[in-house]
Every structure is written in C-alpha cells, then in structure tokens.
NUZAVEX-540345 format. One record per residue (C-alpha): residue in three letters; y, x, z; residue number from 1; chain. Coordinates in steps of 0.05 Angstrom, whole numbers, plus 5000, padded with zeros to 4 digits. Each point is the difference from the previous one (the first is absolute). Example, Ala and Ser with C-alpha at 12.3 -4.5 7.8 and 13.67 -1.06 7.14 Angstrom:
BEGIN
torfi,c2,c1,c3,balo,kolke
ALA,4910,5246,5156,1,A
SER,5069,5027,4987,2,A
***
This chain:
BEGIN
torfi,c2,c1,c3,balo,kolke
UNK,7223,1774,6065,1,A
UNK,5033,4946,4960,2,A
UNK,5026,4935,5037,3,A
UNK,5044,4935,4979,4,A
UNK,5057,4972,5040,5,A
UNK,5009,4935,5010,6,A
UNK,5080,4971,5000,7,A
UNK,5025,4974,5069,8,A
UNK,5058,5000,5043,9,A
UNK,5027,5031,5053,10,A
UNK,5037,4970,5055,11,A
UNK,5061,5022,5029,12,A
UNK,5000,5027,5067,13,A
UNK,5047,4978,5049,14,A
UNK,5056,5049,5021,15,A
UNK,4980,5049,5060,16,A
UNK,4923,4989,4986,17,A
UNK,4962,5064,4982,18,A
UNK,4956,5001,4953,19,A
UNK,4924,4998,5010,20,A
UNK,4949,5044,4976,21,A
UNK,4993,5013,4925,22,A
UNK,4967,4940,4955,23,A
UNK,4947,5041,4957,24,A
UNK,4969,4933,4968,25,A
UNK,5010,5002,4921,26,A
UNK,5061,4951,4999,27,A
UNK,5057,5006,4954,28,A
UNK,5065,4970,5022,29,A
UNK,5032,4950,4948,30,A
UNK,5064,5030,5034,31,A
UNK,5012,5069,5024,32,A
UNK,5058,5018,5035,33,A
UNK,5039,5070,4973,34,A
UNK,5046,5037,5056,35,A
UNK,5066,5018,4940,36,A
UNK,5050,5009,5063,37,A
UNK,5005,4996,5070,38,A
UNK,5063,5001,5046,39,A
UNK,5051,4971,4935,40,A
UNK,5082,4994,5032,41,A
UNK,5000,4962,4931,42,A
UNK,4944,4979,4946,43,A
UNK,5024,4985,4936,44,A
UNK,4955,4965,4955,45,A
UNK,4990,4965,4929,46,A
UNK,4962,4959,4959,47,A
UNK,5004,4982,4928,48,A
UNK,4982,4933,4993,49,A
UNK,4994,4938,5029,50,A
UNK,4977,5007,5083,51,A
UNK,4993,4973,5055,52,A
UNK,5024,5021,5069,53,A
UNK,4950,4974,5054,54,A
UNK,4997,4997,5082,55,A
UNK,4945,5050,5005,56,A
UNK,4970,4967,5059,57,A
UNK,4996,4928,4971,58,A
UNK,5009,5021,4924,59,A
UNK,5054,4944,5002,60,A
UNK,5048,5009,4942,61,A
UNK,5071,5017,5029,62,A
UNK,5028,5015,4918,63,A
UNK,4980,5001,4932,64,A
UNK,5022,5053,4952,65,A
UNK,5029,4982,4934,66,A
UNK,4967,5032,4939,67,A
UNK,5032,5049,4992,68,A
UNK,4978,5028,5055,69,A
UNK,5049,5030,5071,70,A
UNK,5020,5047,5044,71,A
UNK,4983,4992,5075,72,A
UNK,5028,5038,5057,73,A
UNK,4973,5006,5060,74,A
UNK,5017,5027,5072,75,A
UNK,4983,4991,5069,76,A
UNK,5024,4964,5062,77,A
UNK,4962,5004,5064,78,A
UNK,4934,4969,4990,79,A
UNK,5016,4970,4923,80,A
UNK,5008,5029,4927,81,A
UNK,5071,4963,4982,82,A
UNK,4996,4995,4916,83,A
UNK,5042,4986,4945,84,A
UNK,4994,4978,4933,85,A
UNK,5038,4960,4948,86,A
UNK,5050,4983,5049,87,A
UNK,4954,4976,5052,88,A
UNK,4992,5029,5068,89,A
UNK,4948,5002,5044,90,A
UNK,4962,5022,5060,91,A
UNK,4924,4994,5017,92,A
UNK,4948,5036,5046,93,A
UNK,4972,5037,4924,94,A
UNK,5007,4974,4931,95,A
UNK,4950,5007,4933,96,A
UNK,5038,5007,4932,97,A
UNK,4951,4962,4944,98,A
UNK,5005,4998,4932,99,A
UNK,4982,4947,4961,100,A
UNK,4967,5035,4950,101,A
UNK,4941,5054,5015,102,A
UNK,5031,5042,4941,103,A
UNK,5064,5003,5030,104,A
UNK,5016,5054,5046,105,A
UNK,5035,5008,5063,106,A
UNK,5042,5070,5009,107,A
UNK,5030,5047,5052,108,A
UNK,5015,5073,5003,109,A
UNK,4999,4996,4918,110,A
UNK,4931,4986,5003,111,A
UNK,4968,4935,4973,112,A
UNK,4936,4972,5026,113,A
UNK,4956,4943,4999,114,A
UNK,4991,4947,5046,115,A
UNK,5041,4984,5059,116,A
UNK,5049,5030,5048,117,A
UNK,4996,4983,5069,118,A
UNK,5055,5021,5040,119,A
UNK,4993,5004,5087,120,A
UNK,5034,5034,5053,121,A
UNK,4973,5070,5012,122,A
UNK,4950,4988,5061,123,A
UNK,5010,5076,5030,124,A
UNK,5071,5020,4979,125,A
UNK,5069,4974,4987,126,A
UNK,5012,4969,4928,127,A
UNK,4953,4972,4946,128,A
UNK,4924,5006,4977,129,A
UNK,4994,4984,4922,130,A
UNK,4923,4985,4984,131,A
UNK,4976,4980,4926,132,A
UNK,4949,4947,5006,133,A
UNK,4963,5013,4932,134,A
UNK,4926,4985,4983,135,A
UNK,4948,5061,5004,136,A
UNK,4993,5015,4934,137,A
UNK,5070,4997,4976,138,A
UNK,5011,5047,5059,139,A
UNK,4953,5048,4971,140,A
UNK,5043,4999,4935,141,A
UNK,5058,5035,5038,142,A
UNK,4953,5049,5036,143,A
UNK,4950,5037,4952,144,A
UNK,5045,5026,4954,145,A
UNK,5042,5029,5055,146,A
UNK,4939,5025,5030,147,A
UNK,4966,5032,4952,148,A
UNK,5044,5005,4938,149,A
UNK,5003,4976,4928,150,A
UNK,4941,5028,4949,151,A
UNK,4969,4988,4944,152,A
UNK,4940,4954,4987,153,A
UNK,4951,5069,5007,154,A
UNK,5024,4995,5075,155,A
UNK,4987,4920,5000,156,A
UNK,4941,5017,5051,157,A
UNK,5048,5036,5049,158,A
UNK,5048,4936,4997,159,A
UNK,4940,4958,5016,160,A
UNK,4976,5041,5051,161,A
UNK,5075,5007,5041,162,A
UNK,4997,4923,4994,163,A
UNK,4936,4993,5031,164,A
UNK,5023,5038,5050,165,A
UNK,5077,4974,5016,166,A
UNK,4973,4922,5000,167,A
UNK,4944,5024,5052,168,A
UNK,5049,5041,5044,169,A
UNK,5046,4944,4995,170,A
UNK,4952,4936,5021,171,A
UNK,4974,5051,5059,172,A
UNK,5071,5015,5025,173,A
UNK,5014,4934,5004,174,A
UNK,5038,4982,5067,175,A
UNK,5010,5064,5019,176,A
UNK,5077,5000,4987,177,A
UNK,5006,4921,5027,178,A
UNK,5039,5011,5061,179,A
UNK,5055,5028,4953,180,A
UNK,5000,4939,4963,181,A
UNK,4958,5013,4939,182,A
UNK,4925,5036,4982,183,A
UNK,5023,5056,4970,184,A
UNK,5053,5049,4984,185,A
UNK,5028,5016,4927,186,A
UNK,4988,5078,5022,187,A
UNK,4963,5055,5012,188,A
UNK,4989,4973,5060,189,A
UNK,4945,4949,4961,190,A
UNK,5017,5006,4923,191,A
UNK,5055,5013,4953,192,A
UNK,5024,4932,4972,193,A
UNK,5058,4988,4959,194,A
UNK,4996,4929,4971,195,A
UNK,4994,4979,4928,196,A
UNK,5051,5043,4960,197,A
UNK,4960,5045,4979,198,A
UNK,4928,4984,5005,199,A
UNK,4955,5038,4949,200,A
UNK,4960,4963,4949,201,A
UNK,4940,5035,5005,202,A
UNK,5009,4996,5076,203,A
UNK,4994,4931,4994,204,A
UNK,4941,4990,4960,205,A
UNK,4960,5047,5048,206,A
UNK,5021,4962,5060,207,A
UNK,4984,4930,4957,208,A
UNK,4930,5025,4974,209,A
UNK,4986,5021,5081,210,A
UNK,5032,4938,5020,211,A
UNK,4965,4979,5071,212,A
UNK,4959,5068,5003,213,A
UNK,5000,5032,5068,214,A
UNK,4961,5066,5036,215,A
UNK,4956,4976,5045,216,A
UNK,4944,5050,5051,217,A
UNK,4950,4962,5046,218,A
UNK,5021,4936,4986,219,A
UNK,5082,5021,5016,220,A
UNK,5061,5021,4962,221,A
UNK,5007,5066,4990,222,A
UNK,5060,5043,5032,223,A
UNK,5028,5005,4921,224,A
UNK,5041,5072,5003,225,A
UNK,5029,5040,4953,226,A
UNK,5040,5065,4994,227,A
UNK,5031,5029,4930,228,A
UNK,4967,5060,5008,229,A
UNK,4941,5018,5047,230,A
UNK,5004,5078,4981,231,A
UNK,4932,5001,4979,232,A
UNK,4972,4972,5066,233,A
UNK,4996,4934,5029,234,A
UNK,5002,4993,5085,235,A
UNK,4973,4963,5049,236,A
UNK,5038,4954,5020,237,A
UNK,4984,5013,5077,238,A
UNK,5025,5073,4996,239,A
UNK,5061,4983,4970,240,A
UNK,5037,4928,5036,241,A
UNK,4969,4970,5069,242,A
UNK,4948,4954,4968,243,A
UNK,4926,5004,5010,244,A
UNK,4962,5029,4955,245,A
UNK,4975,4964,4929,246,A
UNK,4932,5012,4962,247,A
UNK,5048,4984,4938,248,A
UNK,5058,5043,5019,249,A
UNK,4970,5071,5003,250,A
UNK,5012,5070,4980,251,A
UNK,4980,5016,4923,252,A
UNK,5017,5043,4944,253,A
UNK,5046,4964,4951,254,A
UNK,4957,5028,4946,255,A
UNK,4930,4978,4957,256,A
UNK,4968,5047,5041,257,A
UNK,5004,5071,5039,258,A
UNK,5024,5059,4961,259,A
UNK,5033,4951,4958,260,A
UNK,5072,4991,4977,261,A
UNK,5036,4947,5046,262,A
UNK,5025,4937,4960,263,A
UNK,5069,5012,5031,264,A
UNK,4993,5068,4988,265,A
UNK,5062,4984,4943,266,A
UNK,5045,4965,5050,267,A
UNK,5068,5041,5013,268,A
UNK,4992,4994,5062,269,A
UNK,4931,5030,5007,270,A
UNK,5038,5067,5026,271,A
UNK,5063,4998,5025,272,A
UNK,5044,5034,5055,273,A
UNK,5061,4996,5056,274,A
UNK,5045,5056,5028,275,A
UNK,5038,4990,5068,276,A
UNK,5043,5049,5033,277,A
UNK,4991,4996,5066,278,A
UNK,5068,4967,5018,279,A
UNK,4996,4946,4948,280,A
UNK,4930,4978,5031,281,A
UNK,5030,5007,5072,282,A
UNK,5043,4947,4977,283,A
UNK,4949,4958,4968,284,A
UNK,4960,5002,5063,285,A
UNK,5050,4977,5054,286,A
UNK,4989,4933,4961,287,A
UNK,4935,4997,4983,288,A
UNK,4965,5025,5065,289,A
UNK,5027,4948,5034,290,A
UNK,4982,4957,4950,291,A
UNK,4933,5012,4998,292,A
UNK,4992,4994,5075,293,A
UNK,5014,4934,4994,294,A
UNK,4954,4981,4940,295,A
UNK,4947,5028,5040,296,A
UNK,5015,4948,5062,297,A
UNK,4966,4935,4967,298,A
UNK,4949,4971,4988,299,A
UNK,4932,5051,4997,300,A
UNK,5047,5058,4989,301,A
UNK,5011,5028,5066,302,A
UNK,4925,5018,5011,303,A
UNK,4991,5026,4930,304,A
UNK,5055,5042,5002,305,A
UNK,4993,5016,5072,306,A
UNK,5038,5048,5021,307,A
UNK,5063,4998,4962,308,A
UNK,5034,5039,5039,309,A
UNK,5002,5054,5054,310,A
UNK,5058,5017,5041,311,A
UNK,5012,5076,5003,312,A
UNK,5034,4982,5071,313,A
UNK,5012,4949,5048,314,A
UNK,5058,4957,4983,315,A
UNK,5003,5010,4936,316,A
UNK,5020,4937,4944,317,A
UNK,4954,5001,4947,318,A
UNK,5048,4966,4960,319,A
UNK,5038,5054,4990,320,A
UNK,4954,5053,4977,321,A
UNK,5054,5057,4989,322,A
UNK,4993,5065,4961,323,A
UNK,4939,5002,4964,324,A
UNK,4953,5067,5018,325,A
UNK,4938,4995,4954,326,A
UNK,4956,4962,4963,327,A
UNK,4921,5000,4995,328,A
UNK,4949,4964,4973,329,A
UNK,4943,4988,5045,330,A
UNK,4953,4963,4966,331,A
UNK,4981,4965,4929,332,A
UNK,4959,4945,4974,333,A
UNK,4936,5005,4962,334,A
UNK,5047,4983,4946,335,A
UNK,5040,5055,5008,336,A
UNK,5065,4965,5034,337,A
UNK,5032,5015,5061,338,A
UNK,4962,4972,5061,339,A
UNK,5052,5023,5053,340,A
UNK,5066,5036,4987,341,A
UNK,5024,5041,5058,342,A
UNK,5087,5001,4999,343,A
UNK,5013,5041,5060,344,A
UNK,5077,4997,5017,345,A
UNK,5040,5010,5069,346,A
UNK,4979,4936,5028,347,A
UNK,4941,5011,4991,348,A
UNK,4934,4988,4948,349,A
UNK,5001,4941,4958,350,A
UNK,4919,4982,4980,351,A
UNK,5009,4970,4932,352,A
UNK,4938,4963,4969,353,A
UNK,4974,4981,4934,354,A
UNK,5047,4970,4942,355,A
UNK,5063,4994,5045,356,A
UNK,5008,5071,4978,357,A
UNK,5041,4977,4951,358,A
UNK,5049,4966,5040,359,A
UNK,5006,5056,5040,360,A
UNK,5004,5067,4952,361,A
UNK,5052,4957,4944,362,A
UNK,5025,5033,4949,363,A
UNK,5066,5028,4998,364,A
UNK,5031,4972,4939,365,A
UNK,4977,4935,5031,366,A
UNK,4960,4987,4941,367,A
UNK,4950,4974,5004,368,A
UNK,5017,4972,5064,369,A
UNK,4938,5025,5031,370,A
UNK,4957,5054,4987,371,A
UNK,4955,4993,4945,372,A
UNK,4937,5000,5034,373,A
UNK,4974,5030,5065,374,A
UNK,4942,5046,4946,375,A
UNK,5040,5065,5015,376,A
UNK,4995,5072,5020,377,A
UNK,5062,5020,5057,378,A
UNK,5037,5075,4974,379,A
UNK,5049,5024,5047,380,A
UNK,5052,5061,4994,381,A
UNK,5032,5037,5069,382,A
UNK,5051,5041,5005,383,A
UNK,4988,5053,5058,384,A
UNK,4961,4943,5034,385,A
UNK,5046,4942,4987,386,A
UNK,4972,4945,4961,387,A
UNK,5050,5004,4935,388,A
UNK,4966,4959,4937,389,A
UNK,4943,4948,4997,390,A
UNK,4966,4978,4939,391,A
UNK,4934,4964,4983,392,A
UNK,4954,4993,4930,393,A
UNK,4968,4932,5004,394,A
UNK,4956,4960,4956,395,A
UNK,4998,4924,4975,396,A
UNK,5063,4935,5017,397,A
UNK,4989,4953,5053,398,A
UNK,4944,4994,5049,399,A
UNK,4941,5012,4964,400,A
UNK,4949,4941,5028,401,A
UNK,4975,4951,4947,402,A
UNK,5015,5002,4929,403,A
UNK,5037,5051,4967,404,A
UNK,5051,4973,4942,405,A
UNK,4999,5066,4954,406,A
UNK,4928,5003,5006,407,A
UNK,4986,4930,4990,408,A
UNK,5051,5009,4934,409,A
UNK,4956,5061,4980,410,A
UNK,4931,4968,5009,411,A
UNK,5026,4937,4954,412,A
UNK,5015,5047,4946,413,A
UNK,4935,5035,5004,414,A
UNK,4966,4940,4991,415,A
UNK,4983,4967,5070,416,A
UNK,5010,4926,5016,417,A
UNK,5040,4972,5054,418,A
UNK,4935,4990,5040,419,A
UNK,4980,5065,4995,420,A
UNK,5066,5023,5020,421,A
UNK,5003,4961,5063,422,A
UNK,4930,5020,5018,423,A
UNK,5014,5078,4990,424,A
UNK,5063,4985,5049,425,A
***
C-alpha cells in the first residue's frame, strides 16, 4: 500500500474559476499553499532577516529587506493589497514576502513559519487572505506534532504512522480549498498547523525517515483520516459524511481481535458525558438547526440527508425552529453512532444525519466546541410530561473513520510498526 510522490507544482487558478475534480496522481507540490487567515481589515507581518517583497503575479521585486529583517503592513483597497514597509508604500493586485535565507522565518499572529507569505485579497469576503507558501515536508513539521502529540521514541511508530497519513491527506486534498486562494486550511477544517515554533524533534525525524511515503489502494491515494479517539470502533466512512463507500474505510474493532481490549481503550476520552437542561439546548438549537439546514444544501448533501426537515404546518420558517419538544434517536450505525437524530421542536422535526450530530447537540460549556463524537446513548428527564434535562454518555473524539491517534500511540508501544499501524486502520 506504499507509494512515492514525485515534487511538482501547482498552478494558480485564476480568480472566479472553480476548481476541477480532485488530482489523485502521486504528485507532491514543491509549494503548498496554507489558508492562516481569511477576511484581514489589517495583516501585520514580519520577517527576521534579509527579504524580499515580490509582485506575486510577475515575482518582480518591488523592495528588498535589510538584514535585519521588517515589519510589513498590509490592507486593502478595492481590488489591491496596499503595503508598507521600511518607509515604502505600496499597492499591488497580491504580494509574496521572501526571505533570503530558507532558515529564516517569516511571522504573523506570533507564530513563525517557513517559507513564504503570500498575501491577496480575500476572493469571497471583504478584507485579506494570508496563505503560507511552504514546501510539503516542512509543512508536515508544523502539523504532526499538533496532530498527534509529543512522545517518546517507544511511540516513534505512531509518529511515523500520523505522517504517513497527514502527507497523503494533504497531496489528495490538493485544490480543494483553491477558489479561496490557497490548498488548504491551517484547521480542523484540513489539519492543525502552527508553523515552526515549536516543531518536535522526534516529529521531525519520523516525517524525514517517511519522507515521500504516501497510502495508496488500487493504484489511488487513499482518503488519509484520522480521529483522536475512535472509542473502540472505527466507521464507515459512507454511514457517517456523504461520500461513497470505501473498501479501506470500513467498520472494525479498534482492537487485536474480538473479545479483546481496544488499543484506545486508555484514552480519557473513551467514556465521557454531556448534561443539557432543556432551556440551555433550546438556545443552542435556534442556531444550530438552522445551521445545519444549510450544510445540508451542497454539494451530495441534500440527498443523503434527505429530509432535513418537516414542517409541522403550512407556513411555517424552518429557520426558526422555536421551543424544543423532544429528542429521539432513530437509528445507529454498525459502528454504533447515530445514523439519524430526530429534534422535534414547534416548527417542526429536524432529520439530523451522521457526524453533524455534533454540530447540532454542542456542549454547553462550549467546550469542546462540538460534541465529542456522535458514539452516544440519548437519556432524557420530564417533569409531568415536559421535557426538563437532557444528557448523553458517548464514546471515542472526533469522527471515528480512518486511523485512530490513541490507538495508533498504543499499538507503537506494544510493539507494532508504522506499517502495521496503518494497515490495522
């Protein structure tokens, strides 16, 4: 299941064009463009040695920065990013921010990074998009450690596993962010990246000693997920988001076998709970309801989820869902996570599907910011009929498809190599 990827480059696309479909050859991008900030009033930004700042579009030089490096400041007028630096002011359609030296590094947000900045105006909002044009591999540097943690060398396998997987999600998710400006975000919406700061040694030499190695099934990457804690079992991926089904993505037992201990069995959050009263999720729900309805409108949502909603009368906005009534689960996966979520309120029923769950039922503290995972068993308390408290038990972090970070971290230390890992996930 092994492949190589070869270095290329990507070309820009041209504002307003949509991306195509999804490049699954084995190419690695010398260049990857990192989504820090989108829809910037202001962007201010630093670099600590000698730099260049470029025309983005010709790569003409429009200043050079001393060596001891700058401060540049950037806003927007119209259709161009006006800058600053050193006394010199500016305007261009985007700018890139180069320094001279590839162990120098470029800063915003107090947070360093390699490579590049390149700074455009925000193609779908107001404001500024700040992208971090840095090679692969570097990139990687910034993401496994925040991914999977810092360990010891008994958990080296684990490291090498999570890279495998982050520098095969990333090469297979390339272009899917490119009509905001860059390939991917610096998120949970792709993969937590923070720059250089504070990359992890042994981090680094896992992602060196896999340098190039990618997932690969029939000839194609691999969908490369991964979840801190799976709860003891992994998911389809079909039952869980609107994608077609994977022979590689599948429900299993996170464990050596059945009647075995789960290698996340350890994880803190292999139990965990929430407790609503009924008012507090009321108000949680008259934003996420809505919210959800219009997740569910793109792309191959609508007839997955279908129906999201049904009216309890004519007329009525399902926008504004109102009190809620009740809750009940209607169905669950083979994995044991909801399948549909029933949230029946005075508008009417809400038909809530697979992981988006969690955006719906959050938490009340807020934290995390959704719920844990959508592995859970509904309790709810009346009051002479009246729906007064709501709380579930629920198993496992995150969505549960793909490989599972406590596990992987618990087969390392029991021995297993990063191969073995990847294959058990």
């Amino acid at each position: 299941f092994w492949g190589v990827c070869a270095p290329k480059r990507l070309a820009p696309l041209e504002p307003g064009v949509e991306p195509g479909p999804r490049d699954n050859s084995f190419a690695a991008p010398t260049l990857l463009g990192v989504g820090l900030a989108e829809g910037q009033s202001q962007l201010v930004l630093n670099i600590d040695g000698p730099g260049l700042v470029l025309d983005a579009g010709t790569r003409k030089r429009l200043h050079r920065i001393g060596p001891d490096g700058s401060q540049l400041k950037c806003s927007r007028d119209g259709d161009l990013v006006v800058w600053s630096a050193d006394g010199v002011r500016s305007e261009q359609e985007a700018i890139i921010i180069q320094p001279l030296d590839p162990a120098q590094r470029v800063s915003h947000d107090d947070k360093d990074y390699r490579g590049e900045f390149l700074v455009i105006p925000s193609p779908k909002t107001d404001g500024l998009t700040l992208v971090n044009q840095v090679g692969l591999e570097d990139y990687l540097c910034g993401v496994v450690p925040w991914e999977i943690g810092r360990h010891g060398k008994e958990k080296k396998a684990a490291l090498a596993a999570q890279a495998v997987a982050a520098r095969t999600y990333t090469i297979s998710h390339l272009g899917s962010r490119r009509e905001l400006g860059f390939d991917v975000y610096a998120s949970v919406m792709d993969q937590v990246y923070r720059g250089s700061r504070h990359e992890d040694e042994l981090c680094n030499e896992a992602i060196e000693e896999t340098a190039g190695l990618v997932l690969e099934n029939d000839g194609n990457l691999v969908d490369a997920y991964y979840s801190a804690c799976c709860g003891g079992q992994a998911s389809d991926v079909s039952k869980v988001w609107p994608r077609q089904a994977e022979t590689y993505l599948v429900d299993h037992l996170d464990s050596p076998g059945h009647g075995q201990k789960a290698f996340c069995a350890d994880s803190k959050y292999f139990d965990w709970s929430e407790r609503w009263t009924a008012g507090r999720l009321e108000e949680i729900l008259q934003e996420t309801l809505p919210a959800y309805l219009s997740y569910m409108t793109k792309g191959q949502r609508p007839a997955w989820a279908r129906p999201s909603f049904t009216s309890r009368k004519p007329g009525v906005d399902a926008m504004v869902p109102g009190k809620l009534l009740d809750l009940e689960i209607i169905d669950y996966t083979p994995s044991g996570r909801v399948a549909q979520l029933l949230v029946s309120t005075d508008a009417g029923m809400y038909h809530i599907r697979g992981d988006r769950v969690r955006w719906v039922l959050t938490p009340a503290s807020g934290k995390p910011a959704i719920l844990r995972s959508a592995g859970f068993e509904l309790e709810k308390i009346r009051t002479d009929g009246v729906l007064k408290e709501i709380s579930v038990r629920g198993r496992g972090f995150g969505h549960g498809i793909g490989l599972c970070q406590t596990g992987a971290l618990e087969m390392a230390a029991q021995g297993y190599s990063a191969a073995e890992i990847l294959s058990h996930y």
